[in-house]
C-alpha positions as CSV (number, residue, x, y, z in Angstrom):
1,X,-131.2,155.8,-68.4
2,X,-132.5,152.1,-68.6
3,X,-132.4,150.1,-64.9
4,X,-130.0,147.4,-65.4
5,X,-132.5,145.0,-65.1
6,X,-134.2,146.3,-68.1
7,X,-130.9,146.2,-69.6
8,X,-130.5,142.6,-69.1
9,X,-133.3,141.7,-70.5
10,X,-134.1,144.2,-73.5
11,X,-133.7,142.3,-76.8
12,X,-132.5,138.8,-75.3
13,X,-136.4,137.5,-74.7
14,X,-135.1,134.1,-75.9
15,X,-132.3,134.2,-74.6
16,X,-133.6,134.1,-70.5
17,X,-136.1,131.5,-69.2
18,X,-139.5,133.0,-69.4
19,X,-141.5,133.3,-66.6
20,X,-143.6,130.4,-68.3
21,X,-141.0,128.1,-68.2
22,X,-139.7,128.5,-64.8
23,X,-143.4,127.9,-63.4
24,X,-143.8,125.0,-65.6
25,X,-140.4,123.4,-65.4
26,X,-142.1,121.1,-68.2
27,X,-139.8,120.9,-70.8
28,X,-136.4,119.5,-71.7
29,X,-133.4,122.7,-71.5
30,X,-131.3,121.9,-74.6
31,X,-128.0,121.2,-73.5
32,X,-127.0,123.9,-76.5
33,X,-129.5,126.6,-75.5
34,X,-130.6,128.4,-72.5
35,X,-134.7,128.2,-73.5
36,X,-137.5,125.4,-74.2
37,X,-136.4,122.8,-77.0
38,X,-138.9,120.1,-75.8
39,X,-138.5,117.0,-74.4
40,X,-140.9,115.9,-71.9
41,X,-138.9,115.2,-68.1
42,X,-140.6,115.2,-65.2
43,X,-141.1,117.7,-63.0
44,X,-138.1,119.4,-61.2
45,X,-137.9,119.9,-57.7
46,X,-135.8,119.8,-54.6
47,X,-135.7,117.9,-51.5
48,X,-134.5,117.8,-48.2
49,X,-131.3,115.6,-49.3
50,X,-128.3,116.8,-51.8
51,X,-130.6,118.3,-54.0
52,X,-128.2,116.3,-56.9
53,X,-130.8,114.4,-58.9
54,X,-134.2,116.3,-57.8
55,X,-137.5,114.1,-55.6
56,X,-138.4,111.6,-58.3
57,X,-140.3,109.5,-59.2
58,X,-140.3,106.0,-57.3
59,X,-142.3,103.4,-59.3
60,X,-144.1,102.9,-55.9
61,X,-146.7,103.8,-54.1
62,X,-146.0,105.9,-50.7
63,X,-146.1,102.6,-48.0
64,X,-143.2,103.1,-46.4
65,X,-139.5,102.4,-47.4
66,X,-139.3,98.7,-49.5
67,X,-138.4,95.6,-48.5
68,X,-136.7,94.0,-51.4
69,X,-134.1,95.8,-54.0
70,X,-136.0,95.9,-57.6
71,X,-132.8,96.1,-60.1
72,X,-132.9,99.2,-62.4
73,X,-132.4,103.1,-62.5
74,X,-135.0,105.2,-60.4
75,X,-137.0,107.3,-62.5
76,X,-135.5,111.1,-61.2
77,X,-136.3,114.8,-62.0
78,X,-133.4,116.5,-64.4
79,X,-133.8,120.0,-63.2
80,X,-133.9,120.5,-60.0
81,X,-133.2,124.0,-58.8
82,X,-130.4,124.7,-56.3
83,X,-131.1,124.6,-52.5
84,X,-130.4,127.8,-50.8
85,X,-127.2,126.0,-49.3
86,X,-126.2,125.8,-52.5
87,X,-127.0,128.8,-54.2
88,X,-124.6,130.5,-50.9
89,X,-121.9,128.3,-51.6
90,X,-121.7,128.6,-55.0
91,X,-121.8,132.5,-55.0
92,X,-119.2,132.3,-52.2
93,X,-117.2,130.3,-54.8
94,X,-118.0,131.6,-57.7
95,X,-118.1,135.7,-56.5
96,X,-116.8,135.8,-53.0
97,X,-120.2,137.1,-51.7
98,X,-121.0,135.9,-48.7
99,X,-123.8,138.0,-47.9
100,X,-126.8,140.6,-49.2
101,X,-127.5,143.5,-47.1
102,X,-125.6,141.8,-44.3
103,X,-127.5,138.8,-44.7
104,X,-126.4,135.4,-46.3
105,X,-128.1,135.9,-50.3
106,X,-130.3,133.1,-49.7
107,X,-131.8,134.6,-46.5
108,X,-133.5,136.9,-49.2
109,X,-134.6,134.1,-51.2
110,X,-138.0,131.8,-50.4
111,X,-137.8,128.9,-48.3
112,X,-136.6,125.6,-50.5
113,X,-139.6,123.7,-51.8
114,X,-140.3,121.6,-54.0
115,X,-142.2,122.1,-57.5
116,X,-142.6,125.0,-60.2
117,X,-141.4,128.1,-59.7
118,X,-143.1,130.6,-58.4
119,X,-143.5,134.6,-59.5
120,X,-142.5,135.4,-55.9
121,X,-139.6,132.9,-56.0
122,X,-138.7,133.9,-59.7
123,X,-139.1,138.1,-58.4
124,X,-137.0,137.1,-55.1
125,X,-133.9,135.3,-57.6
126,X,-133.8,138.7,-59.8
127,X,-133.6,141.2,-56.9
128,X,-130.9,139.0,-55.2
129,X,-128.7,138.8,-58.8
130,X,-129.1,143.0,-59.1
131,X,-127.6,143.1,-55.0
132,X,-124.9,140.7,-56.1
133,X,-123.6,141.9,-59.0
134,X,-123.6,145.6,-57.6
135,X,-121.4,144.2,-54.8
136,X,-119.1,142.8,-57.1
137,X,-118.6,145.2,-59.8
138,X,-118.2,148.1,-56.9
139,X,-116.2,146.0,-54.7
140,X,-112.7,143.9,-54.5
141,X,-114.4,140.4,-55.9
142,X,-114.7,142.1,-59.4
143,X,-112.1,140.3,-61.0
144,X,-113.4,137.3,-60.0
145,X,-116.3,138.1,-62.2
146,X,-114.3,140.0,-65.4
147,X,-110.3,140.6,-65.3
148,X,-110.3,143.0,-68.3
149,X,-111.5,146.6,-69.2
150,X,-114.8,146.0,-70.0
151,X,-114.4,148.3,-72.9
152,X,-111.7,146.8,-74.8
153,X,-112.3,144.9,-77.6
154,X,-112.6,140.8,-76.9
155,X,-113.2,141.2,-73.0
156,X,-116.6,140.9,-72.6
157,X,-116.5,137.8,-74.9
158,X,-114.0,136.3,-73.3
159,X,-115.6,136.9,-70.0
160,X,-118.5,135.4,-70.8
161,X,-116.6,132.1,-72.0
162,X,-114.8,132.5,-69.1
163,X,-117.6,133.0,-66.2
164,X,-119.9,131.0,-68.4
165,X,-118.3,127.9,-68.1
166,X,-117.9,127.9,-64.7
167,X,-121.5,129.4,-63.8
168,X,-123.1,127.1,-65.8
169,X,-120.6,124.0,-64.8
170,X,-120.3,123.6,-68.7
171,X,-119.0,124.9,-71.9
172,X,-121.3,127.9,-73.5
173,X,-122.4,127.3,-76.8
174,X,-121.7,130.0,-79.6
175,X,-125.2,130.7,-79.9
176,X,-125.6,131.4,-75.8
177,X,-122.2,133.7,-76.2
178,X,-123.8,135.5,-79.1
179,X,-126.8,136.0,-76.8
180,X,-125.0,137.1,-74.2
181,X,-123.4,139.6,-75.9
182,X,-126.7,140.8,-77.6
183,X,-126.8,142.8,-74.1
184,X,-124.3,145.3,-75.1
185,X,-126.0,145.5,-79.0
186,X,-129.2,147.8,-77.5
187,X,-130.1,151.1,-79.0
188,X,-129.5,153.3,-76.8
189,X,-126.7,151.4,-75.1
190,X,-125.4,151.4,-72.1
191,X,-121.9,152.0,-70.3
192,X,-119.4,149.0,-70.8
193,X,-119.4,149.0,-67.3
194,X,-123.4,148.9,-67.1
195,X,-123.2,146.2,-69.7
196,X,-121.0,143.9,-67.7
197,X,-123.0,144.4,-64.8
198,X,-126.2,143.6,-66.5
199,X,-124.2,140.4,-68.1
200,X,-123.5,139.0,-64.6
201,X,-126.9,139.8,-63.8
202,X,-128.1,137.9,-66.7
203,X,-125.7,135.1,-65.7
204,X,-127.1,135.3,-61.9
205,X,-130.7,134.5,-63.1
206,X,-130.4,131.9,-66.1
207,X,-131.7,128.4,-65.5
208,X,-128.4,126.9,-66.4
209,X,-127.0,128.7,-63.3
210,X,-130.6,127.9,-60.9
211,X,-131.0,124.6,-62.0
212,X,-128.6,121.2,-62.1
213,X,-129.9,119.6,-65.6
214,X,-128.8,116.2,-66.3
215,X,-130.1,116.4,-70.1
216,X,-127.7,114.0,-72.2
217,X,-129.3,111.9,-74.6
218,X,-126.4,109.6,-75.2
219,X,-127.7,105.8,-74.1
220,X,-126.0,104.1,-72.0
221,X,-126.0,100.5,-73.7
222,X,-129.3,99.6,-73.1
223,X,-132.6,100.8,-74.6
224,X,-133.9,102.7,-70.8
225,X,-130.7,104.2,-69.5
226,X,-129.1,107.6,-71.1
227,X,-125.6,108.5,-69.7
228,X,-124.9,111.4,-68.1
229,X,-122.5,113.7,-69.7
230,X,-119.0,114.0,-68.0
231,X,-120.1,118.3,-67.3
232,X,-123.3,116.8,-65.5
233,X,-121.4,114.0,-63.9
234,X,-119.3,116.4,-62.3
235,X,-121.9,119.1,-61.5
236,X,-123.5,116.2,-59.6
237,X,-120.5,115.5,-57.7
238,X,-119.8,118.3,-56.6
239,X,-122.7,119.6,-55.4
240,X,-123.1,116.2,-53.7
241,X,-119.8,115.8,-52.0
242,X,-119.3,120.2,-51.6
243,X,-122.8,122.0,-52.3
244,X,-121.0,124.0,-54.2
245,X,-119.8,124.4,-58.0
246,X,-116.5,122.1,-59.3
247,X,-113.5,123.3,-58.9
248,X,-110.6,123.2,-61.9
249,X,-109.4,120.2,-61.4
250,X,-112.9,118.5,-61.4
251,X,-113.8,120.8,-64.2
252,X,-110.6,119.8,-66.5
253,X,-111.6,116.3,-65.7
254,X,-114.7,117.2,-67.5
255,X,-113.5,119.1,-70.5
256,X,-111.3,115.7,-71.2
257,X,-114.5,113.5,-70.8
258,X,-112.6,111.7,-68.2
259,X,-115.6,111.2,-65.8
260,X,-117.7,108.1,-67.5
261,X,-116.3,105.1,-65.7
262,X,-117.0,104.2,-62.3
263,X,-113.3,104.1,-61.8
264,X,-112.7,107.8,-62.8
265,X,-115.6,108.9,-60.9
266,X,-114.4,107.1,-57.9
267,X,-110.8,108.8,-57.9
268,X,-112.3,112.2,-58.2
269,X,-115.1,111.6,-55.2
270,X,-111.8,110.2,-53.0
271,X,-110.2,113.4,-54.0
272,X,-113.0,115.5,-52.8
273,X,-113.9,113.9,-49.9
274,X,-110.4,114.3,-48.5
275,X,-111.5,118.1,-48.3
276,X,-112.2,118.7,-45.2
277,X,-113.3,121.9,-44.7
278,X,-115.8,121.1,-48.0
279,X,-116.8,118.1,-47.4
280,X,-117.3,118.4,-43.8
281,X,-120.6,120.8,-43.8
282,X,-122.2,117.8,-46.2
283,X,-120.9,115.3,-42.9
284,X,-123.1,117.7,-40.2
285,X,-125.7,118.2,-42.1
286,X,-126.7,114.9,-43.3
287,X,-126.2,113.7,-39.6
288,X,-128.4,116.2,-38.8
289,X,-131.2,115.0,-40.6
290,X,-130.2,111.0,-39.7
291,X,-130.8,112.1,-35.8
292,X,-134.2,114.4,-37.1
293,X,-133.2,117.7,-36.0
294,X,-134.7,118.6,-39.2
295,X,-137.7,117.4,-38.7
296,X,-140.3,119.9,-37.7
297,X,-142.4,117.1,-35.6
298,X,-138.6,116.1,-33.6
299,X,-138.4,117.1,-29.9
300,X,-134.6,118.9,-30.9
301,X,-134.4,122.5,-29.0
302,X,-137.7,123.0,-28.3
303,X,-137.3,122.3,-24.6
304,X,-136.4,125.3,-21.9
305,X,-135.9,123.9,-18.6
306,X,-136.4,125.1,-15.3
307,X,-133.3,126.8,-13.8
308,X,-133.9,126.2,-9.7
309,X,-134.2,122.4,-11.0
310,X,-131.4,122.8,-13.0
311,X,-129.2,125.7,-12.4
312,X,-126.6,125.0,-14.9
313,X,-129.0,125.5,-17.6
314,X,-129.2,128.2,-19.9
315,X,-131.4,128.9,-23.1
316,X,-128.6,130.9,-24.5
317,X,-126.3,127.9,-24.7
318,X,-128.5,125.5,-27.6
319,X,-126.6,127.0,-30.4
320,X,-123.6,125.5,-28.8
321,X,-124.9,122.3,-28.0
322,X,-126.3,121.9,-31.8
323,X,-122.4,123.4,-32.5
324,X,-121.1,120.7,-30.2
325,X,-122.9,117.9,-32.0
326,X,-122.2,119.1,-35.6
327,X,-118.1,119.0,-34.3
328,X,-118.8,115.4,-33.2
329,X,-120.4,114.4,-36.1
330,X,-116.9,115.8,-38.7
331,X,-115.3,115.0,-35.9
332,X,-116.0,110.9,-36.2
333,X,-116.2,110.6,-39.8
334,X,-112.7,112.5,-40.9
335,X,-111.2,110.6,-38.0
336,X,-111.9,107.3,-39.8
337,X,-114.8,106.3,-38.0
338,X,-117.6,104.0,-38.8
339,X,-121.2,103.5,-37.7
340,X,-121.0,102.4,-34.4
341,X,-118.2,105.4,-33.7
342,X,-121.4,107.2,-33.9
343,X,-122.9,105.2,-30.7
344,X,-119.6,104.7,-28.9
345,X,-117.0,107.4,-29.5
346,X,-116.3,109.1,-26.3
347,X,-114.8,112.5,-28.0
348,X,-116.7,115.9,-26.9
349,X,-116.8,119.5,-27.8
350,X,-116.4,121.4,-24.5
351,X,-117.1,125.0,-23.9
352,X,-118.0,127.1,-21.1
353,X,-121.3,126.1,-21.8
354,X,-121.1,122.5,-21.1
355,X,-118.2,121.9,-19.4
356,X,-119.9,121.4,-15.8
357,X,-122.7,119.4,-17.2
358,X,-120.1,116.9,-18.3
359,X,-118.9,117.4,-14.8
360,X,-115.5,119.8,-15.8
361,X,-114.3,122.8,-15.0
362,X,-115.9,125.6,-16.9
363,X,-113.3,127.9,-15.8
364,X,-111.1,126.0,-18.3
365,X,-112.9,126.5,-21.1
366,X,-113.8,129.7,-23.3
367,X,-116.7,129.7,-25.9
368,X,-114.6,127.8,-28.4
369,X,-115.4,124.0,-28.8
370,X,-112.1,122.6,-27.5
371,X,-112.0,118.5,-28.1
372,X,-111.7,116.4,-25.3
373,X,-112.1,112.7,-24.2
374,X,-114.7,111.9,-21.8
375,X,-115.5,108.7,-19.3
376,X,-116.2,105.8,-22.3
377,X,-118.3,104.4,-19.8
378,X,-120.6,107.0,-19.1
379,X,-120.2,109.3,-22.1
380,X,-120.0,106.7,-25.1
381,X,-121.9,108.2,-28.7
382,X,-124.1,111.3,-29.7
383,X,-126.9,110.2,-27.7
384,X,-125.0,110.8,-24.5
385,X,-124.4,114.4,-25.1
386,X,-126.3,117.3,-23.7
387,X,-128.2,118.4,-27.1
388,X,-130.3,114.9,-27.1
389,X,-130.5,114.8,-23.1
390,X,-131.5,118.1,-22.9
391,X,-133.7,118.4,-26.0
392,X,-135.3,115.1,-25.1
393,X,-136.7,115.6,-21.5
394,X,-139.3,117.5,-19.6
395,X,-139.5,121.0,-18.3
396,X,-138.0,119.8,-14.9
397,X,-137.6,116.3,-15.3
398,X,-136.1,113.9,-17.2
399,X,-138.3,112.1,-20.2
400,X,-137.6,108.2,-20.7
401,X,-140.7,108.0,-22.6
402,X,-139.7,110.7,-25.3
403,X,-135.2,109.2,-24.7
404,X,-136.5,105.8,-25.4
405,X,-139.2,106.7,-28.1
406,X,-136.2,108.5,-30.1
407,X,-133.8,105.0,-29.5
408,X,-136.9,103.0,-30.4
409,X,-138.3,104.6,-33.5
410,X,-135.2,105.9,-35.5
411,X,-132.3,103.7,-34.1
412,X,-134.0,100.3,-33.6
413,X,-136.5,100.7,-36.5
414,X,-139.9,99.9,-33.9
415,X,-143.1,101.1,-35.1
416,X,-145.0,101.7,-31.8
417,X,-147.8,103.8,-33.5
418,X,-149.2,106.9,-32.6
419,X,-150.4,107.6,-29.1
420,X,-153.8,107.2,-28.0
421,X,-155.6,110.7,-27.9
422,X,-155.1,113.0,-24.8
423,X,-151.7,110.9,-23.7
424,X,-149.8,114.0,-23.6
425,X,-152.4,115.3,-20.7
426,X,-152.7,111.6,-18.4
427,X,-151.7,112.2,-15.0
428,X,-150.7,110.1,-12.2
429,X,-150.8,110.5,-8.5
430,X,-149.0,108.9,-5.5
431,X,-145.9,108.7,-4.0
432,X,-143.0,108.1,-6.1
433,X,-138.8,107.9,-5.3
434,X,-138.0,107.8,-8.9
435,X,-139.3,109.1,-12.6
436,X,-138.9,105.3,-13.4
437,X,-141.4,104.2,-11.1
438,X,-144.0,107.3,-11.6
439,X,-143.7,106.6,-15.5
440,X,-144.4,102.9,-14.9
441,X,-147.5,103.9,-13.0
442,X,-148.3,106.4,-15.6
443,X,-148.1,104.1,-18.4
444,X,-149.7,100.7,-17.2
445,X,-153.4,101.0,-18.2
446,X,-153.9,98.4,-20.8
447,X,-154.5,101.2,-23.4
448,X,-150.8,102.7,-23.1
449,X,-149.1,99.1,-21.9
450,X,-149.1,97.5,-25.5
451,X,-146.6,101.0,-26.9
452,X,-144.7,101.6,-23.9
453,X,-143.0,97.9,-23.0
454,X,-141.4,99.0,-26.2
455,X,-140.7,103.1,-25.8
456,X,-140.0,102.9,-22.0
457,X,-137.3,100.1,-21.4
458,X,-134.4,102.1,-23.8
459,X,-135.1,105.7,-22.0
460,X,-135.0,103.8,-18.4
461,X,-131.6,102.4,-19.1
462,X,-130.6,106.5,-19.9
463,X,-132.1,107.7,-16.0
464,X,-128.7,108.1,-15.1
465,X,-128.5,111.8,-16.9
466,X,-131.0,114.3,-15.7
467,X,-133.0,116.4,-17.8
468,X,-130.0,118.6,-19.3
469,X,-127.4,115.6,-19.4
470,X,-125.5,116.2,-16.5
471,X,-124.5,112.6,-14.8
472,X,-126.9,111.7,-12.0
473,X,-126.9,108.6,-9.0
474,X,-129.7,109.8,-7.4
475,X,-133.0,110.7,-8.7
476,X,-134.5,114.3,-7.6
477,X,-137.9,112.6,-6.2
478,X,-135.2,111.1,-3.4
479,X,-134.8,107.7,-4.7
480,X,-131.4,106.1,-6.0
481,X,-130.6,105.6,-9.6
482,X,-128.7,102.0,-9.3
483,X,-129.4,99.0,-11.2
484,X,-133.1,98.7,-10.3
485,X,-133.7,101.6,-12.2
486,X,-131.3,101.3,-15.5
487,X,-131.8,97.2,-15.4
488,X,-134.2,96.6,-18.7
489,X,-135.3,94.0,-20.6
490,X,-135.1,95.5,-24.3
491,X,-136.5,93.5,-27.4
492,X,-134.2,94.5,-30.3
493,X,-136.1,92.6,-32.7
494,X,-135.5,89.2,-35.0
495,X,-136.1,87.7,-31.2
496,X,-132.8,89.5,-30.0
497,X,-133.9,90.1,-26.5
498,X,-131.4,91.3,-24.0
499,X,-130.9,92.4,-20.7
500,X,-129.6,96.0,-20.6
501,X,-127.6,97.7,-17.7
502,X,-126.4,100.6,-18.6
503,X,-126.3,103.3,-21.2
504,X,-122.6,101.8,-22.4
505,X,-124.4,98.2,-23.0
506,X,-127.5,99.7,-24.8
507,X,-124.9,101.7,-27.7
508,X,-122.9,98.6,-28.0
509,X,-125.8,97.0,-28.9
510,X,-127.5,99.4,-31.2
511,X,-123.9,99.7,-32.8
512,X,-123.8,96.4,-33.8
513,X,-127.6,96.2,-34.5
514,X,-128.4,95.3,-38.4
515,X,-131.4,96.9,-38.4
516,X,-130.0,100.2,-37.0
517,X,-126.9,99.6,-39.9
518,X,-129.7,99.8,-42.7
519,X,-131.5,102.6,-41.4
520,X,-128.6,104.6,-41.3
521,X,-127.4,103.0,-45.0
522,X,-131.3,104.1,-46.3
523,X,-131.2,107.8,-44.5
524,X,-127.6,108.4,-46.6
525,X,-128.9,106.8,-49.9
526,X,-131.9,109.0,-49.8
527,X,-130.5,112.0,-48.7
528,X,-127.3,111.8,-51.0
529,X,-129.8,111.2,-54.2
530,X,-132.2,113.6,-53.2
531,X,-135.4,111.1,-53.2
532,X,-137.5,109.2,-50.9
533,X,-136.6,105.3,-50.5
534,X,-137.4,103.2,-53.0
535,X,-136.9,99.4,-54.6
536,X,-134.4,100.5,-56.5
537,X,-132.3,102.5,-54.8
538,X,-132.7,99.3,-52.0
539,X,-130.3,97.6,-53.6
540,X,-127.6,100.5,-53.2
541,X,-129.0,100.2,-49.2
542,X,-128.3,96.5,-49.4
543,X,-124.7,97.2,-51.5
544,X,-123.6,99.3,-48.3
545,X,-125.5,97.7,-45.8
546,X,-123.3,94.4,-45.9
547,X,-120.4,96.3,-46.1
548,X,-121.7,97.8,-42.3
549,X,-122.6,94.5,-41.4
550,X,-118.8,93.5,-42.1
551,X,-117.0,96.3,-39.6
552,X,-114.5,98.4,-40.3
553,X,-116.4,100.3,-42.9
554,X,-115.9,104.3,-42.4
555,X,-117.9,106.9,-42.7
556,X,-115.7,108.4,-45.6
557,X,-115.8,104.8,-47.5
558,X,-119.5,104.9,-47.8
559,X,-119.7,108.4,-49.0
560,X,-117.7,107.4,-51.9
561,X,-119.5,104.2,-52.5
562,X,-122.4,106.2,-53.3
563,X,-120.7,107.6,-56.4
564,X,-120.3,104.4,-57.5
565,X,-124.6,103.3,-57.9
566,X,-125.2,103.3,-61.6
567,X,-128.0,105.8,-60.7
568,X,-125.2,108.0,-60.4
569,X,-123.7,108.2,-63.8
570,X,-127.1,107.2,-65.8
571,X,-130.2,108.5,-65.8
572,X,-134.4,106.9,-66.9
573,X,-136.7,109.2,-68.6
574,X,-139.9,109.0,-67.1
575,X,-142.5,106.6,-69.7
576,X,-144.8,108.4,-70.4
């Protein structure tokens, strides 16, 4: 008896990708045909955003994000794979599988990256399509997969059409049904139930399901841009707004062809948005890569503390404090909020866990986030919560150089530089009443003095939480925390140079800061479209960057203004 992956693929060697093709992602997949027609696109990929349109060209060189908007449509990739996010949510969606051997399926994937396929990736993909289909042709999810006996005349047709066109977000083509059914046409053939199973298998690994092509060919009204078909205009909403595949109603828009205008587009991402519980992991986890806890260099979670300094801390308790911020987060965007709701809202997540740092009863609280409303005074934005305070301080001390290096670099847009070698070893010694005063001493040689005026005022002015977050008047080293200590003169740039009290004063200035605005417009449009910043996707930053500057502007609104770039619903081949 043939293995079902040998099933799967005898007599259909035109039918799958080859192993060529995946690790060359070079040529064009015909939108008719699941194999090489030609073409000449670049290079898919993914990247650390959406993973909608692939990592792109730019049409400039790597100097940093670009000053002025240059009109036109970025060159893009028009295969990109799925992220791993996205491969889960889809065969949650699609299959009801939520896991592999107890394991979410893309645990037993490779890491996302970007570039060709690799034979361990491409090996990994197979082995992870055999566990899933098992699962779901033993188990209750079959007839998510095929409603019919399997040996009845018509059913396996019809379950490819029917699977088909919502694994591959599209219509099948006669010839990729006929292929398809070329699986159950081997000599000697296997059970209808064997068949079926290899099918989804087959299904599992195509690069119709693996990758997100945007392939139409039809122009747009102009001799560079090509419109996007209403199947891939949908397939890129989706997995924009849910990481996951379209639903019917998304999908019939589709079939009708009703997703070419901005307009129509626009009412389906409204529609979409409104979905909490779909869109609200795409909320967290783009919020999580605006405050860097994805990056790998970020001081997020790597900081234990020690407990006689701080008794109320516990190691055990980050997963909750991440938890805490990624309720926050939902919590201001579904709420209406806008920008500086991020910097000012006062709502927490409280658990056992946190409840005493933010100086409440802990004996009220289980290990379910419950929301409450904290002092607005002392407790206003994300930055006042214990994952930043804690993550960003020393082992028993609290850090204004790495508090205000965070406010500095990725909130006010300051380019301090890198330290000079050895900082992270410079002593000082002497008597000192307060970390403000032994930091001062520790950074005034003229070598450190030129950085620090800028990275030390903003963490001075947060002194009044200690190294876990917990509300503090007076310092450990003996000395009072009062004005003398969170007083700071803070250059906020364009020769906006104020006098800062407290930690309420500093986020009602970064809230209403342009420069902070645009940052936080350029983080969304890059990680929405999947690609690095560039002049042409500036002028989508500038679009929703006045509309900050104006107030009032929520979250939710500029998630569906994104939808509305033309780079959204057209597409450039690369010249070549």
């Amino acid at each position: 008896m043939r293995t079902l992956r040998q099933l799967s693929y005898i007599g259909t060697t035109t039918f799958f990708t080859s192993l060529a093709f995946l690790a060359a992602c070079s040529g064009e997949i015909g939108s008719g045909d699941d194999g090489i027609t030609g073409g000449g696109e670049t290079t898919g990929g993914n990247t650390s955003g959406s993973g909608s349109t692939g990592s792109g060209g730019t049409d400039e060189p790597d100097n940093g994000p670009p000053e002025k908007c240059i009109p036109g449509i970025p060159v893009t990739s028009q295969i990109p794979r799925l992220l791993n996010r996205q491969y889960d949510n889809t065969v949650r969606d699609l299959l009801g599988v939520t896991s592999v051997d107890g394991e979410l399926p893309s645990d037993k994937l490779g890491d996302d990256f970007d570039g060709p396929m690799t034979s361990d990736a491409w090996r990994l993909y197979q082995e992870v399509a055999e566990k899933i289909a098992k699962a779901v042709m033993a188990g209750p999810n079959k007839s998510k997969f095929i409603s019919c006996d399997p040996s009845a005349a018509g059913c396996l047709e019809q379950t490819i059409k029917t699977f088909g066109r919502k694994a591959f977000r599209r219509p099948l083509t006669d010839l990729e049904v006929a292929r398809f059914q070329k699986l159950g046409q081997i000599t000697p053939a296997g059970t209808p139930a064997e068949v079926a199973e290899a099918t989804l298998i087959g299904f599992l690994v195509s690069p119709s399901f693996l990758m997100l092509p945007e392939l139409a060919t039809d122009p747009d009204g102009s001799t560079e841009a090509l419109k996007l078909s209403s199947y891939e205009v949908a397939t890129k909403l989706s997995y924009l707004l849910w990481g996951s595949a379209p639903d019917d109603v998304l999908s019939a828009a589709a079939d009708n062809n009703e997703l070419q205008s901005k307009e129509q587009i626009l009412a389906q991402a409204q529609r979409m948005i409104a979905v909490r519980e779909k869109t609200g992991p795409l909320v967290t986890a783009f919020h999580r890569n605006w405050a860097q806890m994805n990056n790998g260099n970020a001081h997020w979670w790597t900081m234990d503390h020690d407990l006689e300094t701080y008794p109320l801390y516990s190691a055990a308790a980050k997963p909750s404090w991440q938890a805490e911020l990624d309720a926050f987060f939902e919590d201001v965007a579904f709420e209406g909020g806008s920008f500086k709701d991020l910097l000012l809202s006062n709502v927490a997540f409280v658990n056992k866990d946190n409840a005493a740092i933010y100086g409440l009863d802990p004996a009220s609280y289980g290990t379910e986030l419950t929301r409450v409303e904290l002092d607005a005074t002392q407790r206003p934005g994300f930055l006042t919560r214990v994952g930043f305070l804690s993550s960003y301080a020393g082992y028993d001390a609290t850090s204004p150089i790495l508090r205000g290096a965070f406010i500095s670099v990725y909130l006010l847009g300051v380019n301090p530089g890198p330290p000079i070698p050895g900082a992270t070893m410079q002593t000082v010694q002497g008597e000192f009443a307060t970390q403000r005063a032994k930091i001062e001493k520790l950074t005034e040689p003229a070598s450190c003095k030129g950085c620090h005026t800028v990275i030390n005022p903003p963490g001075f002015v947060m002194e009044n939480f200690d190294g876990i977050g917990k509300w503090q008047t007076t310092d450990p080293l003996g000395g009072a925390i009062d004005a003398s200590v969170t007083t700071n003169t803070i250059d906020f740039g364009d020769g906006n140079v104020k006098e800062i009290t407290s930690p309420l004063a500093l986020m009602q200035e970064i809230a209403e800061l342009q420069k902070a605005k645009q940052l936080y417009a350029e983080s969304w449009v890059s990680y929405a479209f999947g690609r690095d910043p560039n002049g042409k996707d500036k002028c989508v930053v500038d679009q929703i960057d006045t509309k900050l500057a104006e107030g009032g502007y929520s979250i939710l609104n500029l998630l569906a203004d994104l939808t509305q770039a033309d780079s959204f619903r057209v597409r450039v081949r690369e010249t070549p």
